[in-house]
C-alpha positions in Angstrom: -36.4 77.8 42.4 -37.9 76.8 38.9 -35.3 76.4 36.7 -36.8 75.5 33.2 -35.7 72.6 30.4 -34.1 75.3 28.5 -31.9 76.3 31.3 -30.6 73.1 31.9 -30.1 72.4 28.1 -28.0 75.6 27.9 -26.2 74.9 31.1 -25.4 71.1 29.8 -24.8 72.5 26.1 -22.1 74.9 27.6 -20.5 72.9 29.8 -20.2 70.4 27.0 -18.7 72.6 24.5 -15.9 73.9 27.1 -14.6 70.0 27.2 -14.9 70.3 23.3 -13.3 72.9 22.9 -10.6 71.7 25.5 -10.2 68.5 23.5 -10.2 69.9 20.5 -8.4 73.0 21.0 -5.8 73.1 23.7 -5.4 69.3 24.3 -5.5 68.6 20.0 -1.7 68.3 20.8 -0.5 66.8 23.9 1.8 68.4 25.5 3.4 69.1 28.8 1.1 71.4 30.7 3.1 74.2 32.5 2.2 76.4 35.3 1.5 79.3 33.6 -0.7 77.9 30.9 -2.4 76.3 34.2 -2.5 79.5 35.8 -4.6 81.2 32.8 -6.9 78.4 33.0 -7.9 78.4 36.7 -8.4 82.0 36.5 -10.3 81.5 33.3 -12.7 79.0 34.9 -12.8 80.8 38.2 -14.0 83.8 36.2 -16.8 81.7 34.4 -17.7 80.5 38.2 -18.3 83.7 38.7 -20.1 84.7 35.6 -22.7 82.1 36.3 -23.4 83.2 40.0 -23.9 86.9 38.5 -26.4 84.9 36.5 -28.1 82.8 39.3 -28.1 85.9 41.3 -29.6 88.4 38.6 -32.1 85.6 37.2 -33.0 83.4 40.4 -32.3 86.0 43.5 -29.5 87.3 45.6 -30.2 84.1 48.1 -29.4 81.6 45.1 -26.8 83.2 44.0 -25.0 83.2 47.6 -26.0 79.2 47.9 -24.4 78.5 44.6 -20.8 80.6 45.9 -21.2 79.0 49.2 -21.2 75.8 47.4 -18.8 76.5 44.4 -16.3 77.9 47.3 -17.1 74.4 49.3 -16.8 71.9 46.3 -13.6 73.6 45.4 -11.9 73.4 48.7 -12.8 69.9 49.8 -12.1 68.9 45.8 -8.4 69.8 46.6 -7.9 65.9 48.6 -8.3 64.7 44.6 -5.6 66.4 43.5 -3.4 64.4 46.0 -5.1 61.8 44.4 -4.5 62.9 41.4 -0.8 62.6 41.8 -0.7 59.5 43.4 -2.5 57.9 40.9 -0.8 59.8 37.6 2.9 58.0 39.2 1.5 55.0 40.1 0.5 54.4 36.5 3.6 56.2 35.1 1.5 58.7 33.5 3.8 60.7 30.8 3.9 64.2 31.6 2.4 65.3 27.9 -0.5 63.0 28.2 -1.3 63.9 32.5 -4.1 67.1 30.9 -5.5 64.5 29.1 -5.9 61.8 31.8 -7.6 64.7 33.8 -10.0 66.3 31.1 -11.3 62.7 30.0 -11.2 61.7 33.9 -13.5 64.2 35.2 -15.9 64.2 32.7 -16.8 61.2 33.6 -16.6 62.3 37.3 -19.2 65.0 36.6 -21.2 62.4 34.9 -21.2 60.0 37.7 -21.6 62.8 40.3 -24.8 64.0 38.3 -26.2 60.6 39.2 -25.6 60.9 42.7 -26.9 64.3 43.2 -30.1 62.9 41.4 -29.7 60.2 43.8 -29.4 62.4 47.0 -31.8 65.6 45.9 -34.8 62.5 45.7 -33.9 60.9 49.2 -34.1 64.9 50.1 -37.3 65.4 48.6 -39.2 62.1 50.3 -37.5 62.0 53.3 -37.2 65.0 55.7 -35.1 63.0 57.6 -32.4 62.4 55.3 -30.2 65.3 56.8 -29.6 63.4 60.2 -28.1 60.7 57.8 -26.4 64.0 56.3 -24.9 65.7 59.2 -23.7 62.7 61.1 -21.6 61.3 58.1 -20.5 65.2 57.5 -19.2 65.4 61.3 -17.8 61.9 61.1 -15.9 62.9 58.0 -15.1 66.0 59.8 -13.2 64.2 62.5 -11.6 62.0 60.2 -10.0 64.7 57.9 -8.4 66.6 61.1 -7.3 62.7 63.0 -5.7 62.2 59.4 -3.9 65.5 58.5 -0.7 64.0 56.2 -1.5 61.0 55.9 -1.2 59.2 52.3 -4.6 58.9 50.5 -5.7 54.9 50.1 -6.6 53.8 46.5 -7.1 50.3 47.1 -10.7 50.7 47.3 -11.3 51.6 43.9 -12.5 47.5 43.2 -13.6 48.4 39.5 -10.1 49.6 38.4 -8.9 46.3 40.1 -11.7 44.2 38.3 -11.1 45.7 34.9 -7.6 45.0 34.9 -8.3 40.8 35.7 -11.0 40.7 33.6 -10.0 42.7 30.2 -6.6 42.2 28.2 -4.1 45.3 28.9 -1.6 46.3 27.8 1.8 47.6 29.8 2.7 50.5 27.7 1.6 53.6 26.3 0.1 54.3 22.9 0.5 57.9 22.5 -3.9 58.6 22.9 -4.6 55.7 22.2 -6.6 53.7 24.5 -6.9 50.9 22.9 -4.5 48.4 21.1 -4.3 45.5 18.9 -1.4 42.9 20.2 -1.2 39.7 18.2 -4.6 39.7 16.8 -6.5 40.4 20.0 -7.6 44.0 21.2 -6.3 45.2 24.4 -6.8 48.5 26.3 -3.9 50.5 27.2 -2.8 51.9 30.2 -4.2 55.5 29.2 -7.7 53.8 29.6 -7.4 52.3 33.1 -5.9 55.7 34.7 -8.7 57.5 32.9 -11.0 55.2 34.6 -9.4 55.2 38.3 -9.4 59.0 37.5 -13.5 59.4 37.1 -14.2 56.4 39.3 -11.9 57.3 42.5 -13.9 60.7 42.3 -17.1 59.3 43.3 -15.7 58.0 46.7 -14.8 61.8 47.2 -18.2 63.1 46.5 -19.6 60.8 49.0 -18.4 63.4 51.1 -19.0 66.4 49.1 -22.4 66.3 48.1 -24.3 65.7 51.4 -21.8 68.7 52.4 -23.4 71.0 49.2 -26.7 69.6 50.5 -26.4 71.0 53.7 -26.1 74.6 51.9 -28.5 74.4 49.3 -31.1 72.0 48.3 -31.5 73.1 44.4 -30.2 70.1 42.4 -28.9 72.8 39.8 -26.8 74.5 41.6 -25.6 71.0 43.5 -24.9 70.4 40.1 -23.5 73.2 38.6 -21.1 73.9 42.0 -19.9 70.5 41.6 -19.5 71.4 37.7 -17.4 74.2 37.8 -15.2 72.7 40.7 -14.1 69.7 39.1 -13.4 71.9 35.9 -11.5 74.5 37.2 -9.6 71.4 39.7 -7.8 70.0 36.2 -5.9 72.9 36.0 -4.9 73.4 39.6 -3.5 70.3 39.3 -0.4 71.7 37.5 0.2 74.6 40.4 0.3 72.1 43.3 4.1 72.0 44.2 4.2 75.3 43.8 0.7 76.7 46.0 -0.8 73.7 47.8 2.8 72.5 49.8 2.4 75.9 51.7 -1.4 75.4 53.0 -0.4 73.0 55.7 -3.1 73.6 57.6 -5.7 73.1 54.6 -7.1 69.5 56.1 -8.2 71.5 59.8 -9.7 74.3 57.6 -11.3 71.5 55.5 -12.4 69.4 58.6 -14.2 73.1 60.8 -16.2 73.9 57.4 -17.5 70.0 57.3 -18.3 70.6 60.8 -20.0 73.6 60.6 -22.0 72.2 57.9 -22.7 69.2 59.6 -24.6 71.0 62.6 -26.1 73.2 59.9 -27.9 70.4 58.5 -28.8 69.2 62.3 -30.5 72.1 62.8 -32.7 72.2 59.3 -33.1 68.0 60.3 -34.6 69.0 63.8 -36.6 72.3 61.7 -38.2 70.1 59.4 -39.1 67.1 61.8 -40.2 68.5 64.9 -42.0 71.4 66.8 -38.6 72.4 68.4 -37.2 76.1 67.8 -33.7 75.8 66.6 -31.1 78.7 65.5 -31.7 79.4 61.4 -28.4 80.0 59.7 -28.6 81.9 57.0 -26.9 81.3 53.9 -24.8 84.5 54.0 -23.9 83.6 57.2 -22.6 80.2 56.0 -20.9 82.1 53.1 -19.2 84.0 55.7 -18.0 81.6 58.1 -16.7 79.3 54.5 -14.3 82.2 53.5 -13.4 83.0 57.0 -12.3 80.1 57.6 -10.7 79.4 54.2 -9.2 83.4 54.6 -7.6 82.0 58.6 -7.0 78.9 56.9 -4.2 80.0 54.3 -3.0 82.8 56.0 -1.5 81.0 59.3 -0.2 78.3 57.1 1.4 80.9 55.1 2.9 83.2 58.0 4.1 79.1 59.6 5.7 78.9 56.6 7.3 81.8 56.4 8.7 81.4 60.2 9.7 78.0 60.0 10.4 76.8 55.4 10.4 73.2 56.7 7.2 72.9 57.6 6.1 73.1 53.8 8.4 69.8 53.2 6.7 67.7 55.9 2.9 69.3 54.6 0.7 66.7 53.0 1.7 67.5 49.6 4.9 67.4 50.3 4.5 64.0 51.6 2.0 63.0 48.7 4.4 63.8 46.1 7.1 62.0 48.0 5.4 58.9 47.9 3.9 59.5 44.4 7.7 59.4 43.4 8.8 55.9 45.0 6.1 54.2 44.0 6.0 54.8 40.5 4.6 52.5 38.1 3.3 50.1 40.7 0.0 49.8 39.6 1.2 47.2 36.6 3.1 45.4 39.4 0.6 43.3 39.7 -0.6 42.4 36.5 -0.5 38.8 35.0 2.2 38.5 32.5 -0.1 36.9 29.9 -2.4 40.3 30.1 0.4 42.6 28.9 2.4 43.7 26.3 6.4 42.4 26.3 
């Protein structure tokens, strides 16, 4: 797949101008985000998702177009554990509700832009090593394990150790400036909350796409579609954000769905490891076939949870977003708990 200078500029340039225009247009006042005006966004960027694999498909082939749905589809699904994230994080730092679509637009721009560098990272360790897929597909089945053992439990943020450090290191400030993120407090410049959530936002991302981009990887190996999968995920992920009490409570089974397609990928990637490093004849899985098995499982996936559900209502209060937004709730505003005194405002 050659895709030229002038495709990537146009791709970049686009993707640019729709956080413009987001900025600019629908964020110019901030506002509480409702679910309806989240609604017409997801279908609006779901649409575009689609518009560019009509593109891929018609320019590049019928098989690119399938690798960039199978990992669109992929991204989207295992991007859904960040908007539990999302949540935790927005209540920990007492987000207001008008500024929360700004917090995520800013946020994942800067998530695509440090996922961009991994991807350049991971599609070069590809490229010299043949190998690099066994690394792949045992940390994709590891992961795999992990998300079913851990189905409902609370995600952990205390990893994010740049959050923590900028917070010691840089004067901040306790309270909100409407947009502003940054402050002047007697004399002496100090960021404001709005910055550091931003921040955790974009940076807490990255420990997510340590799982997602080997997974893309394993589906196709054209850093442009990695890239633009990962793209259009993240973009249409702000708005879902705003429909999760009312959608994502009743997927309880979402994390085993999650965990089988990570697993499936992993021995996917086995198999192209073994392919490309030995004499040995393995099974070749096609990627229509890993398109298939992605929304079959995904298609099993909601419906059980769904029909669960709809037998027994109180399984949707003990589901992991349930629980998430539980938890999100008491433990509001704990991430200035434990801030110095002398590094905020009174």
């Amino acid at each position: 797949m050659e895709v030229s200078p002038l495709i990537w500029a146009t791709t970049l340039g686009v993707l640019a101008a729709a956080f413009i225009l987001d900025f600019l247009v629908v964020d110019a006042r901030p506002h509480v985000f409702g679910p309806k005006q989240a609604a017409r966004w997801v279908v609006a960027y779901i649409v575009g998702a689609l518009v560019f694999a009509a593109f891929v498909w018609t320019y590049f082939g019928a098989e690119y177009g399938q690798q960039f749905l199978a990992g669109w589809i992929t991204e989207y699904s295992l991007s859904v554990d960040n908007l539990f994230v999302f949540i935790v994080l927005m209540s920990s730092f007492a987000v207001p509700e008008a500024l929360k679509h700004r917090v995520l637009l800013i946020g994942v721009a800067l998530a695509i832009i440090l996922r961009g560098i991994l991807i350049v990272v991971g599609a070069a360790a590809i490229s010299r090593f043949a190998a690099t897929f066994f690394v792949f597909s045992a940390f994709l089945l590891y992961t795999a394990i992990t998300v079913w053992r851990s189905h409902g439990e609370e995600p952990d943020l205390e990893g994010n150790g740049l959050v923590r450090w900028v917070e010691k290191y840089v004067p901040t400030s306790r309270d909100y400036d409407g947009t502003k993120t940054t402050v002047k407090i007697s004399g002496k410049r100090h960021i404001t909350p709005l910055f550091l959530v931003i921040l955790a936002v974009g940076t807490t991302d990255l420990l997510f796409a340590l799982d997602s981009i080997p997974a893309i990887f394993g589906l196709t190996k054209e850093p442009y579609l990695v890239f633009a999968a990962n793209a259009f995920a993240l973009m249409g992920l702000r708005q879902l954000y705003f429909l999760l009490d009312g959608l994502l409570a009743k997927i309880i089974y979402l994390a085993r769905g999650l965990a089988i397609i990570l697993g499936f990928i992993a021995i996917k990637l086995f198999f192209e490891a073994l392919d490309g490093t030995t004499d040995l004849e393995v099974p070749h899985i096609t990627i229509a076939q890993s398109l298939m098995v992605i929304l079959l499982t995904l298609g099993v996936t909601v419906m059980t949870s769904l029909a669960a559900v709809k037998r027994d209502p109180t399984l949707a209060h003990a589901s992991q977003a349930a629980h998430i937004t539980t938890e999100a709730t008491e433990h509001r505003g704990e991430a200035f708990d434990h801030k110095p005194d002398e590094d905020v405002q009174s």
